[in-house]
C-alpha positions in Angstrom: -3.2 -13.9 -9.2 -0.7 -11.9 -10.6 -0.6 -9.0 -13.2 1.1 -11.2 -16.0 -2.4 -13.8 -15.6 -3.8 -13.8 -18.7 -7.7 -13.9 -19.1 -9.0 -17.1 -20.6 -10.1 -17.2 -23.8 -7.1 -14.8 -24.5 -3.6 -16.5 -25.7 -0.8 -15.9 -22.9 1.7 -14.4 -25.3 -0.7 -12.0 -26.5 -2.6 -10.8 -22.9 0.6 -9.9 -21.7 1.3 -7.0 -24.4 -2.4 -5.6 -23.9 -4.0 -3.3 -22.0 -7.5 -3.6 -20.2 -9.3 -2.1 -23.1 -7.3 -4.0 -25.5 -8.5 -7.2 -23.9 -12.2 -6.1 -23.8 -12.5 -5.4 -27.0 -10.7 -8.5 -28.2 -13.1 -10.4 -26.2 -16.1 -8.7 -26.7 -15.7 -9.4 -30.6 -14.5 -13.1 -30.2 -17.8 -13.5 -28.5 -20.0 -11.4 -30.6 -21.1 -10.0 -27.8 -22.5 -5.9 -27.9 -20.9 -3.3 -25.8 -22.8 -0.7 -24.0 -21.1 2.5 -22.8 -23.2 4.0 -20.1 -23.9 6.9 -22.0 -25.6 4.3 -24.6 -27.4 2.6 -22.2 -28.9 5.0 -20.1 -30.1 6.9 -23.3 -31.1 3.9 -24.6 -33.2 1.5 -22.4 -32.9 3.2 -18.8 -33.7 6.5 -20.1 -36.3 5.7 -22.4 -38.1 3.6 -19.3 -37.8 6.1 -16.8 -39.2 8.5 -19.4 -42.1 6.2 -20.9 -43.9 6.6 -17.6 -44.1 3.0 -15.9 -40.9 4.9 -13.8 -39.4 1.0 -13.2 -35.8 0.7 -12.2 -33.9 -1.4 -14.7 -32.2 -4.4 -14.7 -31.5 -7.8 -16.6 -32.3 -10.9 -16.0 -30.2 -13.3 -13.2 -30.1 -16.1 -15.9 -27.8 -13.9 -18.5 -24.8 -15.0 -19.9 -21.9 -14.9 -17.2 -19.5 -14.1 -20.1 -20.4 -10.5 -20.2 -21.5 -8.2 -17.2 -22.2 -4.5 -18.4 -25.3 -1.6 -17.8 -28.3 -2.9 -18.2 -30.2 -1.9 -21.1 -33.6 -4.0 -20.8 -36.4 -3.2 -17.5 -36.7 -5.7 -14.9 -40.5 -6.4 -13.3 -40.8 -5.5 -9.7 -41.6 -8.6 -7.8 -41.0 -7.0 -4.2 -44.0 -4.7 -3.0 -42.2 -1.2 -2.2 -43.5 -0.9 1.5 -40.9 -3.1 2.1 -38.2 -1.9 0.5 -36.1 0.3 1.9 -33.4 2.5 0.1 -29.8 2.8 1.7 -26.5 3.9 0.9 -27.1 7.8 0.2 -24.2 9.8 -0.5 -24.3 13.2 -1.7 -21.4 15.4 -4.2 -21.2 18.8 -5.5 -21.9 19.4 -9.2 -19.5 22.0 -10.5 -20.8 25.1 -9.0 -21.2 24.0 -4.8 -23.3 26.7 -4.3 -25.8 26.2 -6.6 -25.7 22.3 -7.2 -26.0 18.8 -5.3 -26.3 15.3 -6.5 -27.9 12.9 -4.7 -27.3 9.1 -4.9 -28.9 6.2 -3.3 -29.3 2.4 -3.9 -32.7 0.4 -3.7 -31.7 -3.7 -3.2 -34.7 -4.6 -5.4 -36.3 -2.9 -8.3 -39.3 -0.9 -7.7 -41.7 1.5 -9.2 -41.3 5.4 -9.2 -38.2 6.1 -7.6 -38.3 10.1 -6.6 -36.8 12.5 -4.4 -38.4 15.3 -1.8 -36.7 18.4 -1.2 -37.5 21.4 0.7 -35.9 24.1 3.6 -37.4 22.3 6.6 -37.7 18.7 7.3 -41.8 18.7 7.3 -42.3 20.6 4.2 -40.6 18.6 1.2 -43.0 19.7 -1.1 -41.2 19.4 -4.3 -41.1 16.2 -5.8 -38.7 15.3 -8.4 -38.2 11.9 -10.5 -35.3 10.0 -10.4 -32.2 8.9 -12.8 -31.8 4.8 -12.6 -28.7 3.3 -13.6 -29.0 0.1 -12.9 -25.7 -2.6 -13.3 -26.4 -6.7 -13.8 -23.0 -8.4 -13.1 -23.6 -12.1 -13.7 -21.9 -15.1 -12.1 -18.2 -14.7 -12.6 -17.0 -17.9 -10.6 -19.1 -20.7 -8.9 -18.7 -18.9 -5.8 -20.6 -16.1 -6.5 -24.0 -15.3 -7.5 -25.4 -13.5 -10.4 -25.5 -9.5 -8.9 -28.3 -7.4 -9.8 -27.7 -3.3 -8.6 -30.2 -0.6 -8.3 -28.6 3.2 -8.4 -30.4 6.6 -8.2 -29.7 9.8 -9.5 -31.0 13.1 -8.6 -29.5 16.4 -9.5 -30.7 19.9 -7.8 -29.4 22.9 -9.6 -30.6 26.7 -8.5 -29.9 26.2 -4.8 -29.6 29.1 -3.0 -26.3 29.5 -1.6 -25.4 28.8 2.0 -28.3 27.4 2.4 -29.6 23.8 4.5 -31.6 22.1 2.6 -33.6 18.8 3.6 -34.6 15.9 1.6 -36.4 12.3 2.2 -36.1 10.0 -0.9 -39.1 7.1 -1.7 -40.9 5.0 -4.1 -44.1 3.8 -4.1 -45.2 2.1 -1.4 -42.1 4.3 0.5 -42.7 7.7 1.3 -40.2 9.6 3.2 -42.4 12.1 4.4 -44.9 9.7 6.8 -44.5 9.7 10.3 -43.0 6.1 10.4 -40.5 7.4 7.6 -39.4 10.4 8.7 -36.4 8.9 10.5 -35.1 8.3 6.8 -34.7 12.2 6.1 -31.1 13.6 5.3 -30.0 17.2 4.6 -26.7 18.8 3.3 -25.6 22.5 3.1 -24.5 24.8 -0.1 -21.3 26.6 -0.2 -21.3 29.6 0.9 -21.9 32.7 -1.6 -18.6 34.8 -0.2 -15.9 32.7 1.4 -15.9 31.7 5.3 -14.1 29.5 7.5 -14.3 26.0 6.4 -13.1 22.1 6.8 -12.7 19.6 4.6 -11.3 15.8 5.0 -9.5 13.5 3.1 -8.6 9.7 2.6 -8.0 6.6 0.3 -8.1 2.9 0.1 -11.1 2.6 2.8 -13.0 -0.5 1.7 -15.0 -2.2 4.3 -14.2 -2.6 7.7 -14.2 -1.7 11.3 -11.5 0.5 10.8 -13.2 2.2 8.2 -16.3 2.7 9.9 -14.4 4.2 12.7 -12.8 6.8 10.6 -16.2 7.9 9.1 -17.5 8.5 12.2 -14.4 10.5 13.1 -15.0 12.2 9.8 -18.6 13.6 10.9 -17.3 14.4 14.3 -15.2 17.3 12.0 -18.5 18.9 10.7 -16.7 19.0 6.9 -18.1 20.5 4.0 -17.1 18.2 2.1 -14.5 15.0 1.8 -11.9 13.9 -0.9 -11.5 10.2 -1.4 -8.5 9.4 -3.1 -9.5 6.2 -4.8 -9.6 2.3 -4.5 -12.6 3.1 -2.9 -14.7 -0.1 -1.6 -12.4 -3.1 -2.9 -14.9 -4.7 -4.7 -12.0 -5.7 -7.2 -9.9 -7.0 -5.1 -6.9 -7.9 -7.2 -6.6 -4.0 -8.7 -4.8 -5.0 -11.7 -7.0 -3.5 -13.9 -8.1 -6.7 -15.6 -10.8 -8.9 -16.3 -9.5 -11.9 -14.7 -9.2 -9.6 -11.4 -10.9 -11.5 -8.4 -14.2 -9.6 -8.4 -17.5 -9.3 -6.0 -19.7 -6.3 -6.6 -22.0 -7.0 -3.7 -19.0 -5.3 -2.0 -20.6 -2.4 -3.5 -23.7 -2.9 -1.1 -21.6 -3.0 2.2 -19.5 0.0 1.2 -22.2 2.3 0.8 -24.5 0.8 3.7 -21.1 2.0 5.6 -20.5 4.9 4.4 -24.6 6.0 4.4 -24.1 7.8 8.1 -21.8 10.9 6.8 -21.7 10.5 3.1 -25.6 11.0 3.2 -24.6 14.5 4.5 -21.3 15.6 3.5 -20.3 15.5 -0.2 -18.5 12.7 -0.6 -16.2 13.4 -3.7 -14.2 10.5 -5.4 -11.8 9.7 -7.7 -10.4 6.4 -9.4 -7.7 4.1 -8.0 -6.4 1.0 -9.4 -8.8 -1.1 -7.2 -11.8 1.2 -9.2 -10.8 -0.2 -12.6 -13.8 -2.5 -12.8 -13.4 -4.4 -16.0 -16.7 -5.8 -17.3 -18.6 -3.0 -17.6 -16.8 -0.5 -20.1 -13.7 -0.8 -21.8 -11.4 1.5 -20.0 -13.8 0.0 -16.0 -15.4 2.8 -15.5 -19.2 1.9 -16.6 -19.8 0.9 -12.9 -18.1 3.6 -11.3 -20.3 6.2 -13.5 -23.4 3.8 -12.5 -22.9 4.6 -8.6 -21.6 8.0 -8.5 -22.4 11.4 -9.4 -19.3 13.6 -9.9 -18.9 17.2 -11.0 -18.9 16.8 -15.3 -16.7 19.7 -16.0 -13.7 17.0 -16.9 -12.3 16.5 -20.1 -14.6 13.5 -20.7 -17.0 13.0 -18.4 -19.3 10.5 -20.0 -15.6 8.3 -20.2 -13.4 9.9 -17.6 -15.7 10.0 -14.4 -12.9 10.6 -11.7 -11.7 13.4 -13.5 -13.1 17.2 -12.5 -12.5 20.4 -10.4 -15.2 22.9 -7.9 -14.1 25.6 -6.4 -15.5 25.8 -2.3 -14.7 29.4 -0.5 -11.0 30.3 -1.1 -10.0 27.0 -2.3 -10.1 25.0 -6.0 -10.3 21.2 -6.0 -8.9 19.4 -9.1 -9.2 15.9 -9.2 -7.3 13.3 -11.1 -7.1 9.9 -12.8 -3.9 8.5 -12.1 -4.6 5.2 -13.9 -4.4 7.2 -16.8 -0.6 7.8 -16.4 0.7 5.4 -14.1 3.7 3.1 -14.5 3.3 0.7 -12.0 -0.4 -0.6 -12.9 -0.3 0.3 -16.9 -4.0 -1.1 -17.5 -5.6 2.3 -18.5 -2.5 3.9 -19.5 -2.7 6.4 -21.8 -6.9 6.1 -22.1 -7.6 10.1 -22.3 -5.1 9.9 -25.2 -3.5 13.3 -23.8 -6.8 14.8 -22.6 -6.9 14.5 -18.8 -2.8 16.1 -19.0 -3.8 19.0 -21.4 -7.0 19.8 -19.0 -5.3 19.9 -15.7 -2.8 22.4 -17.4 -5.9 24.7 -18.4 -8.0 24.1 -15.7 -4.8 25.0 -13.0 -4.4 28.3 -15.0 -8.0 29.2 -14.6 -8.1 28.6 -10.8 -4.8 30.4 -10.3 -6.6 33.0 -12.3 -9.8 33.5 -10.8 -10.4 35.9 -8.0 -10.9 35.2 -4.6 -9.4 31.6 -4.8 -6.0 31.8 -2.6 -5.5 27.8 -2.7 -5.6 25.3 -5.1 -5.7 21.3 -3.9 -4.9 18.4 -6.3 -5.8 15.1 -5.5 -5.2 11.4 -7.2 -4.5 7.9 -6.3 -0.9 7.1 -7.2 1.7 8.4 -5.0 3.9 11.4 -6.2 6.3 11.2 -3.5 6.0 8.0 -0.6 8.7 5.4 0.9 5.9 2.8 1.7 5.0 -0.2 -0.4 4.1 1.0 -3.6 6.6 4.0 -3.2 6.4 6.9 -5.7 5.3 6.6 -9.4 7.2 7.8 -12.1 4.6 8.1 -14.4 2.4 10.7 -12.2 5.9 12.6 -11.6 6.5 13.0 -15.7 3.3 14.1 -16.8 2.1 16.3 -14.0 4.7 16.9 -11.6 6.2 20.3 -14.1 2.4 21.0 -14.2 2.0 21.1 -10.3 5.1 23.1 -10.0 4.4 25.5 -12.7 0.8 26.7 -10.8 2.2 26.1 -7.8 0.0 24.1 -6.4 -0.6 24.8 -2.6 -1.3 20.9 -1.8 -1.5 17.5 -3.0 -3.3 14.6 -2.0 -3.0 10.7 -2.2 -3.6 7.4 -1.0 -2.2 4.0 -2.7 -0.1 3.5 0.8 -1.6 2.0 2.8 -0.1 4.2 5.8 0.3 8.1 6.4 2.9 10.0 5.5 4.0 13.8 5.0 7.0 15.2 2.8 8.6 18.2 3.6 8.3 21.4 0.9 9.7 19.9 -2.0 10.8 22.4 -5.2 12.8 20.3 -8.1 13.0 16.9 -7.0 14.5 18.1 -3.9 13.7 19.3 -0.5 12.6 23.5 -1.2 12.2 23.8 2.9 12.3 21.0 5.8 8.5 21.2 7.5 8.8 19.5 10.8 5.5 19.0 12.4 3.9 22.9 13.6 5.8 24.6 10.5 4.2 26.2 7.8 5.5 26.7 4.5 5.2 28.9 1.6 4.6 27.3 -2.2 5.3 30.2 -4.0 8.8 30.2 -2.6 9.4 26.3 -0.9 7.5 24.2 -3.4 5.0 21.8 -2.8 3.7 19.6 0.3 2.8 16.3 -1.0 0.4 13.7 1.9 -0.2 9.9 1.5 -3.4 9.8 3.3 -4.3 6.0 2.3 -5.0 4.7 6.3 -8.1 5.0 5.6 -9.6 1.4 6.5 -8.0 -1.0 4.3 -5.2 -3.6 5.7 -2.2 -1.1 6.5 1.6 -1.4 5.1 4.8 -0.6 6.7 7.7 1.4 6.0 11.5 0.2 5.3 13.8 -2.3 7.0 14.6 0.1 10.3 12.9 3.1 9.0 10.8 4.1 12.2 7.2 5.6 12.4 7.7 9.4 12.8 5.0 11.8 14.2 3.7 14.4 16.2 5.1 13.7 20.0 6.7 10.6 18.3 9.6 12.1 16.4 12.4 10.1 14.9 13.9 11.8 12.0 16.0 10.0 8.9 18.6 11.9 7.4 18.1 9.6 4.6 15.6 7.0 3.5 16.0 4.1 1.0 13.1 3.5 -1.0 12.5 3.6 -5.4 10.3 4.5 -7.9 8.6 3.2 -10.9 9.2 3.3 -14.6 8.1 3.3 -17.9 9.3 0.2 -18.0 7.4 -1.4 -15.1 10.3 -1.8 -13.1 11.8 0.2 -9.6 14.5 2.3 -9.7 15.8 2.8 -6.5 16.2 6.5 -4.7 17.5 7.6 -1.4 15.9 10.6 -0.4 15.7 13.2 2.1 12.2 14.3 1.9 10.1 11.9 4.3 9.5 14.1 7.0 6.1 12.5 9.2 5.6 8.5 8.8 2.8 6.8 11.0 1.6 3.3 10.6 -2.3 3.2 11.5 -5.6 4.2 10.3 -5.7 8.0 9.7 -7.4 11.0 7.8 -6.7 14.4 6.8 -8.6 16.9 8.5 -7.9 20.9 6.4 -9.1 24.2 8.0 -9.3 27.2 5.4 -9.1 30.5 5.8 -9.5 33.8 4.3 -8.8 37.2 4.4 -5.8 39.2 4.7 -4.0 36.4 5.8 -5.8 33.4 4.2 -4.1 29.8 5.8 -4.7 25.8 5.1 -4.2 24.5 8.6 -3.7 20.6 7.9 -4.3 18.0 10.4 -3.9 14.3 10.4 -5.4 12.7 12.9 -5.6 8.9 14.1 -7.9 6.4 14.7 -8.3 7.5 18.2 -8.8 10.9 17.4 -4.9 12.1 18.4 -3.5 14.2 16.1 -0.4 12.9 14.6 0.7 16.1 12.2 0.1 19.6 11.8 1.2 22.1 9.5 0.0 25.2 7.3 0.3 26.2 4.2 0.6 30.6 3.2 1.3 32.1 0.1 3.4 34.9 0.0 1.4 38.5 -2.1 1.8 38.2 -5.4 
């Protein structure tokens, strides 16, 4: 299947000149069929049946049309007794204050009654009992190779933590309480940020999906004691094709695996996302994002959070994390192009400002899918580079984060287009006078690419430089324009992550790490700023 496929129902001429949310809504109105945003849907019939008192997860019935999957809107009978039900696929994220505020996700594979959350400051005293959110998703039968799909996601959000602080919490329904003795295996617990800045980690990846490789790397993650992780997008594959359209190959019991996989660390450390290609999901909202808001719980400080899920910022310690929707300017996969209208673009300029401005934040982080600067596969986009690239350099952004590439690889400093200061592996660098380090972190799990015709692998006790390296990037027009550039510096061809130590003081630091599979390090550098 290829980007030009045009979904049936939709004449070929035409599908080719629209976008994804051109070709929902001309479908949805050739089919007289009614569209549900998630904020309609969850204020409509989830909300009004969590809040009616019957507390029944949600759903819609396996014999629905296929022509249409979307939020469900109508309540679903529990036919499974709860004792034998048993939730899975936690994962936790910050709202927008860390210290104050955690979200807390989880998945029930049927529905049951009174979904709910315990929380407390030790493991045997979750006293406090709190209902949860259901957004529930009904995908029906999109080939005769799959089944009709019915998903079960829980919300809870804790604001008024106390900073720095463990907390522990067991989540149940009824007939499954956490807090019995043959339960209390099932109990997680996650830490605020700290209420003054301290020595911290945080890790990074994209493209993971599900696999052994990705297993292996969130076990590896845990083994780093983060406070948090950044994934940059195309997050489980359950869209396979990643075009962005509805005739993309699609199974969303890939959903179930993902977060059964990711359940060991991301049920513990805040497990931050943002949208990739492979995340625009195409029957649930016009722009893909209904199923994304349906599973996760991200920070809504964004331009349009009920809309634009993947986009937002926290600030942990010393350091401010923006994150980005590349979909939303990309030139290479044009499907969402342009959806904010402006929005996400005039936000990040505002929202860089204010972290540059606030005290006691010495480093500012910027992640996204779509690479700003890579050699691999999908090499660099063009569209990320015009409307954010001046952005990044005119805040100085300490360092950015992506995935897309399937490999890992580093730049040097780079200040207008160009190389500001070559970083060999053990350097460190200076933004406010070099420019900016950009990392394609996208080993994460996901079948790996490769580099150029005779363009080696370059790393830490591995080095084999390239005065020059042949590669392109993409235009508005959809097409590559080729580059030779200077500014590939580390290159390594296996499943990796990023691994940042931060640092305050009088001599604040990011010490980045990439490390491999096997737990070798294959890069090092840091990042100071220079007194302003």
């Amino acid at each position: 299947m290829t980007e030009d496929t045009p979904h049936v129902g939709i004449p070929e001429q035409l599908a080719r000149r629209m976008s994804m949310p051109e070709q929902h809504e001309y479908l949805r109105a050739r089919h007289a069929r009614p569209k549900l945003s998630r904020r309609g849907a969850l204020a409509g019939g989830l909300a009004a049946g969590v809040a009616g008192g019957a507390g029944l997860l949600l759903g819609r019935s396996s014999t629905a049309s296929a022509a249409s999957p979307e939020l469900a809107s109508a309540p679903a009978t529990a036919h499974v007794d709860g004792s034998v039900v048993a939730p899975f696929g936690r994962h936790l994220a910050f709202g927008a204050d860390p210290k104050t505020q955690m979200r807390i996700s989880w998945q029930v594979p049927f529905a049951v009654k009174n979904p709910y959350l315990r929380v407390g400051v030790t493991p045997w005293e979750l006293s406090r009992k709190i209902e949860a959110e259901v957004r529930a998703l009904h995908t029906p039968s999109l080939s005769s190779k799959l089944p009709a799909v019915d998903q079960y996601y829980l919300h809870v959000g804790l604001d008024g933590l106390k900073a720095g602080t463990t907390y522990y919490y067991g989540i149940g329904h009824d007939g499954f309480d956490p807090t019995t003795p043959e339960r209390m295996s099932t109990i997680g617990s996650f830490r605020t940020a700290p209420a003054s800045p301290e020595k911290f980690v945080f890790t990074a990846f994209g493209d993971q999906g599900v696999s052994y490789h990705a297993l292996a790397n969130d076990q590896l993650i845990l083994g780093q004691n983060p406070s948090f992780h950044l994934h940059a997008g195309d997050i489980c594959y359950a869209d396979s094709s990643g075009q962005g359209k509805e005739s993309d190959t699609y199974d969303a019991r890939v959903w179930d695996q993902f977060l059964a996989q990711t359940d060991s660390v991301a049920s513990r450390v805040p497990w931050m996302v943002t949208t990739g290609n492979h995340d625009m999901e195409a029957w649930y909202s016009p722009n893909g994002y209904g199923g994304q808001s349906a599973r996760w719980s991200m920070p809504e400080n964004g331009p349009d959070p009920a809309n634009a899920p993947g986009i937002y910022s926290f600030v942990y310690g010393n350091v401010g994390v923006v994150a980005l929707d590349a979909n939303d300017v990309s030139y290479e996969i044009p499907a969402n192009k342009g959806y904010t209208e402006g929005k996400q673009t005039a936000w990040l300029d505002k929202r860089l400002a204010e972290l540059r401005a606030q005290p006691g934040i010495d480093f500012v982080v910027v992640f996204f899918h779509h690479c700003m600067y890579s050699t691999s596969t999908h090499a660099s986009d063009g569209g990320v580079r015009d409307a954010w690239l001046p952005l990044l350099t005119k805040h100085q952004v300490d360092l950015v984060i992506n995935g897309h590439n399937h490999v890992y690889e580093r730049t040097d400093a780079i200040k207008g287009g160009e190389v500001g200061k070559p970083v060999p592996v053990g350097a460190s660098t200076d933004p406010t006078r070099d420019g900016i380090v950009y990392v394609t972190a996208g080993g994460a799990g996901k079948e790996l690419y490769s580099f150029g015709l005779g363009v080696k692998d370059s790393y830490e006790g591995n080095v084999h430089d390239h005065d020059t390296i042949l590669t392109f990037h993409w235009t508005k027009l959809r097409l590559p324009d080729p580059d030779t550039v200077e500014w590939s510096r580390v290159r390594y061809t296996g499943f990796s992550f990023l691994a940042v130590e931060a640092e305050s003081g009088t001599a604040p630091v990011l010490k980045v790490s990439a490390l491999a599979e096997s737990g070798k390090r294959i890069d090092y550098f840091e990042v100071k700023r220079s007194s302003s």
